[in-house]
C-alpha positions in Angstrom: 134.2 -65.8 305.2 133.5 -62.5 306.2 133.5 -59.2 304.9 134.8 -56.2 306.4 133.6 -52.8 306.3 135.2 -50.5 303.4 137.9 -48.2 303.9 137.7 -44.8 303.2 140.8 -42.1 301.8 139.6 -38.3 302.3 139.8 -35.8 299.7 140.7 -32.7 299.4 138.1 -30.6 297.9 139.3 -31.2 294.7 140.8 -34.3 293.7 140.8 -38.4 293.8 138.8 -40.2 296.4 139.9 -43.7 296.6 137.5 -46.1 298.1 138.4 -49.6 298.7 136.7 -52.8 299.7 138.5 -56.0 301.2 137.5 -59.3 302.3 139.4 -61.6 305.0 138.7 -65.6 305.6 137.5 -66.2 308.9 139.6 -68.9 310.9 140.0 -72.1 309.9 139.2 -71.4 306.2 142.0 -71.2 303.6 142.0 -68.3 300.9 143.6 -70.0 298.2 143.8 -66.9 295.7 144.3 -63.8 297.9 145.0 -61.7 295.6 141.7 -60.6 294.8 141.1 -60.0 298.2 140.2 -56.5 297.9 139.1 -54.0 294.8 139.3 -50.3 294.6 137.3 -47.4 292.6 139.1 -44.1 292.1 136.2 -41.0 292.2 137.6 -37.1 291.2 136.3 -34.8 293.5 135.6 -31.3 291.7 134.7 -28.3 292.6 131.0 -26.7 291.6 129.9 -23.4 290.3 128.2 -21.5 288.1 131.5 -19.3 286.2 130.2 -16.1 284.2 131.3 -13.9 282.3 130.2 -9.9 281.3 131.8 -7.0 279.5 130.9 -3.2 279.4 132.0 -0.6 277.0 132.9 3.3 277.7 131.5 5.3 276.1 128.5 3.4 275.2 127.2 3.4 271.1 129.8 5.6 268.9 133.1 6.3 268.8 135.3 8.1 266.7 139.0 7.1 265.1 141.9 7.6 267.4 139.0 7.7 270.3 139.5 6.1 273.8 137.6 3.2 274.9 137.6 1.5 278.0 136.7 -1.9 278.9 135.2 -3.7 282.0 135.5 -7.5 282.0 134.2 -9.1 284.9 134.8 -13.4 286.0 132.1 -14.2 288.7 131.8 -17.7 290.3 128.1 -18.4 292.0 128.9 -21.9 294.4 126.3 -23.3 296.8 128.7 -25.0 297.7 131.7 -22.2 298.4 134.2 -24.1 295.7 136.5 -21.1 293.8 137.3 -22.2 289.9 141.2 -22.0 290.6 143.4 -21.9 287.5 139.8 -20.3 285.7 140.8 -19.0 281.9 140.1 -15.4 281.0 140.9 -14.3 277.3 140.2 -11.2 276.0 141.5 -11.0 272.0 141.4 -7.2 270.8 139.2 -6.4 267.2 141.3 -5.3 264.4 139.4 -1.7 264.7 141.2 -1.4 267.8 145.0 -0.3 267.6 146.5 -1.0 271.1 145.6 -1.4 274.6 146.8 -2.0 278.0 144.9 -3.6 281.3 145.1 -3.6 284.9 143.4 -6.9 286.8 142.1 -6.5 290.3 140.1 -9.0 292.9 139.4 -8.9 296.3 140.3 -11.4 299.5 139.9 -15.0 297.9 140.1 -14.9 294.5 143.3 -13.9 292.6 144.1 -12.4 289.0 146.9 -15.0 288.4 150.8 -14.4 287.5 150.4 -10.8 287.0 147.8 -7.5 287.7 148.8 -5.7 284.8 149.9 -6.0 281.1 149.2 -4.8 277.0 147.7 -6.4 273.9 145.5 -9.6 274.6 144.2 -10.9 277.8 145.3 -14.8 278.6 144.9 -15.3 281.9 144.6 -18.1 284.4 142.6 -16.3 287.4 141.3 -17.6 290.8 137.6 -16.8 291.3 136.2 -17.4 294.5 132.4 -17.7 295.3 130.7 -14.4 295.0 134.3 -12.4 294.7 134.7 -11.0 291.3 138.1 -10.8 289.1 137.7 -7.7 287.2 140.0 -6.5 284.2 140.0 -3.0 282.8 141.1 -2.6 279.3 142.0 1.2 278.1 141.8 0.8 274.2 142.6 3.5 271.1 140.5 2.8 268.4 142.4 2.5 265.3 142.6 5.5 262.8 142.0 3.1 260.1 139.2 1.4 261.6 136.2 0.8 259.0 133.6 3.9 259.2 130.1 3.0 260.0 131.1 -0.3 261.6 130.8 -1.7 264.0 133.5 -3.2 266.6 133.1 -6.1 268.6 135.0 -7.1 271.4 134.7 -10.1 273.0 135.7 -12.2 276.5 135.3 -15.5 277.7 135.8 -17.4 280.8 136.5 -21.2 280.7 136.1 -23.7 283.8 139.5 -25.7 284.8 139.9 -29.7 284.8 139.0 -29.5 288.5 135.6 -27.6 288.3 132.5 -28.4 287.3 130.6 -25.5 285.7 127.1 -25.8 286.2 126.3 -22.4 283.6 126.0 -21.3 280.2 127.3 -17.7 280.4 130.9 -18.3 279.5 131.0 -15.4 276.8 130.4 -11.6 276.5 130.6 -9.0 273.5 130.7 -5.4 274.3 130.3 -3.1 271.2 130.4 0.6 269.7 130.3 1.8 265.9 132.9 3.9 264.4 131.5 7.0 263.2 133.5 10.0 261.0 134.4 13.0 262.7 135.8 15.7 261.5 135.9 19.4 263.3 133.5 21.8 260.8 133.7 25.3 260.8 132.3 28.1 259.1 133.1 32.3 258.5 130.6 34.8 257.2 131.5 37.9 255.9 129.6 40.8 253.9 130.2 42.7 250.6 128.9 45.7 252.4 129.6 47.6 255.4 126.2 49.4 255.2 123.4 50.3 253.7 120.8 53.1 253.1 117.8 51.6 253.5 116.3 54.6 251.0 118.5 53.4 248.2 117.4 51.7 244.8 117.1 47.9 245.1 120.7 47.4 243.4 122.2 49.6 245.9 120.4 48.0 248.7 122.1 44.3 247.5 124.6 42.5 250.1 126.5 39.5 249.0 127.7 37.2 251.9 130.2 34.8 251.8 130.1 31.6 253.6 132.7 29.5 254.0 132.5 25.7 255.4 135.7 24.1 255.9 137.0 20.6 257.9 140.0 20.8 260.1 143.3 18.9 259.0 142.8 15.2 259.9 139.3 14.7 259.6 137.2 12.4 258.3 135.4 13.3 255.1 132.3 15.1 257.0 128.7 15.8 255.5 127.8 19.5 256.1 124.7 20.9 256.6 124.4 24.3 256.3 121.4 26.8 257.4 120.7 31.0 257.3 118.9 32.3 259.4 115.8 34.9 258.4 116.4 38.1 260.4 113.8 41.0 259.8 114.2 43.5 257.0 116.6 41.2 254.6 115.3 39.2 252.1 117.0 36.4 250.5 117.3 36.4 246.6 119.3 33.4 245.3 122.6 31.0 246.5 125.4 29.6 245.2 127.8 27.2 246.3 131.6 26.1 244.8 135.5 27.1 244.9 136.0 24.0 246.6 139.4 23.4 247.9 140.6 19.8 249.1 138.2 17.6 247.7 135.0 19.2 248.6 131.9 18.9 246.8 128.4 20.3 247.0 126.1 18.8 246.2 123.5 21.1 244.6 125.4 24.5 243.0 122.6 26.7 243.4 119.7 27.4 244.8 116.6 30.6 245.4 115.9 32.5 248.6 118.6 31.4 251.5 120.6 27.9 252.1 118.2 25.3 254.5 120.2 22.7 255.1 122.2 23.0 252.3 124.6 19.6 251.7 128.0 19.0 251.0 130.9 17.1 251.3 133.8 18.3 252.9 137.3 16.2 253.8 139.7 16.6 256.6 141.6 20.6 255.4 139.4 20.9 252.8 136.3 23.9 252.3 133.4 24.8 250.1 132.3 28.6 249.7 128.4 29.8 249.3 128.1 32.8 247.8 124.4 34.3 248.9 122.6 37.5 247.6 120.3 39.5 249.4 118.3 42.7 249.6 117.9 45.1 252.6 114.2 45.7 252.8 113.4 49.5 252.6 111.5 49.1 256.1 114.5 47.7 257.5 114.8 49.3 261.5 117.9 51.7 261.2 120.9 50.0 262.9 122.9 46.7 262.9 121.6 43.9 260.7 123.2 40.7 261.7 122.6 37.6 259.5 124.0 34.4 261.4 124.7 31.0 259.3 125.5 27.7 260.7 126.7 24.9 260.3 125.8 21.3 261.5 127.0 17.8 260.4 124.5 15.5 259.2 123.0 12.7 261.2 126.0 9.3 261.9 128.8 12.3 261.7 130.7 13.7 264.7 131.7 17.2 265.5 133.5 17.3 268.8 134.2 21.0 268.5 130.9 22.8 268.2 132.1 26.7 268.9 132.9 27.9 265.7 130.1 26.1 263.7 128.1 29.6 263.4 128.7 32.6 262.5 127.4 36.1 262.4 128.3 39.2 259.2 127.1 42.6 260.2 125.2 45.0 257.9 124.9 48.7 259.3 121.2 49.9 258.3 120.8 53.4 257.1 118.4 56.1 256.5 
């Protein structure tokens, strides 16, 4: 008997290789069971790489209710041997904390983002990724208005390998985050009992009463507000109030001496707190206008986006 050499079927580069072996009686010897004359052993042929997978968030750390975000999600394919992951799986689920979103897909020469480039809501798509040719989805989020405050939200992408490749890494997942913080848009008037004062007057008629008034614009979130006076020369700061709160607002002390530093309170979305603050023009005060400027500033983890009309400046005219 003798044995031939085996046969060979070529593969694509993915795929079933057959590979068969066959063996043939030399003349003048009978085969009596030929048919187990030859065997065959089926081998898939898959591709190779290493698929990853990374996310980016804009902007970076907080964000506010009703903010935009925007999402980079990127599908790379590292091959030594040049295989692209065809039919590779992206999926992209929104967090509850954001409301809606739509997303573009683009890739360059050789790879391929799928059935479509473009589309809303969740990412589910089967994507070609070549060797060293990114597929790259942008996601343009709102964040909810009823996301949780002081939360975070986590938003997360993965990348999975098809039947036909064999995925030689481990970075399959990637989770780009911000918190939620409130923001609320603070402002603050100042205005003064007195027009002027004669800086030769008793100390009764030399007393000014300012009123300060913090307030939160329509919408906001319940904002912490920190208030602060500033110490111009020849006024002296006797004692401070603060109350006639209007939509919900709270302070959280209701008096104190000398001049607000600082001062705390609580102020939702179209509601206002008032400080009432006494003081006393020195009788060495220069002659001319003294301006007294408060402002106001939200405390640490609390957003203001508008920051021109957090001070503000009430005008005593000083007399001989």
């Amino acid at each position: 008997m003798a044995f031939w050499p085996p046969s060979h079927t070529h593969a694509a580069p993915s795929g079933p290789m057959v590979n068969t072996a066959t063996v043939v009686p030399l003349a003048g010897y009978v085969d009596t069971s030929p048919g187990n004359d030859s065997a065959s052993d089926t081998v898939t042929i898959r591709g190779a790489g290493n698929l990853a997978i990374a996310k980016t968030v804009t902007p970076t750390g907080v964000v506010v209710r009703g903010g935009t975000v925007t999402y980079t999600v990127t599908a790379t394919n590292t091959s030594p041997l040049g295989d692209t992951a065809i039919g590779a799986n992206v999926v992209d689920t929104l967090p509850a904390g954001i409301a809606s979103a739509t997303w573009t897909c683009a890739a360059a020469s050789g790879s391929s983002c799928g059935a479509t480039t473009s589309g809303s809501g969740n990412i589910n798509q089967a994507v070609n990724v070549a060797n060293g040719v990114p597929v790259v989805f942008t996601i343009t989020g709102t964040v909810s208005p009823t996301a949780t405050l002081n939360a975070a939200i986590a938003n997360t992408a993965t990348v999975a390998a098809p039947a036909t490749f064999n995925d030689t890494g481990g970075a399959n997942t990637a989770t780009a985050s911000n918190t939620v913080r409130p923001s609320g848009n603070l402002s603050v008037t100042n205005t003064v009992s007195k027009p002027s004062v004669a800086r030769s007057g008793n100390a009764i008629g030399r007393q000014v009463l300012y009123t300060v008034v913090v307030a939160n614009g329509a919408g906001g979130d319940p904002m912490t507000a920190l208030l602060t006076e500033s110490t111009p020369a020849g006024l002296t700061f006797n004692s401070w109030t603060c109350g006639t709160p209007s939509g919900g607002g709270t302070c959280a002390a209701a008096s104190g001496s000398g001049r607000p530093v600082n001062a705390s309170s609580t102020v939702p979305g179209g509601g206002s707190v008032t400080y009432r603050i006494t003081a006393t023009v020195n009788t060495n005060a220069a002659l001319g206008a003294l301006n007294n400027t408060v402002t106001v500033a939200p405390a640490a983890n609390f957003i203001d986006p508008v920051l021109s009309n957090n001070t503000a400046t009430a005008t005593v005219t000083v007399t001989a």
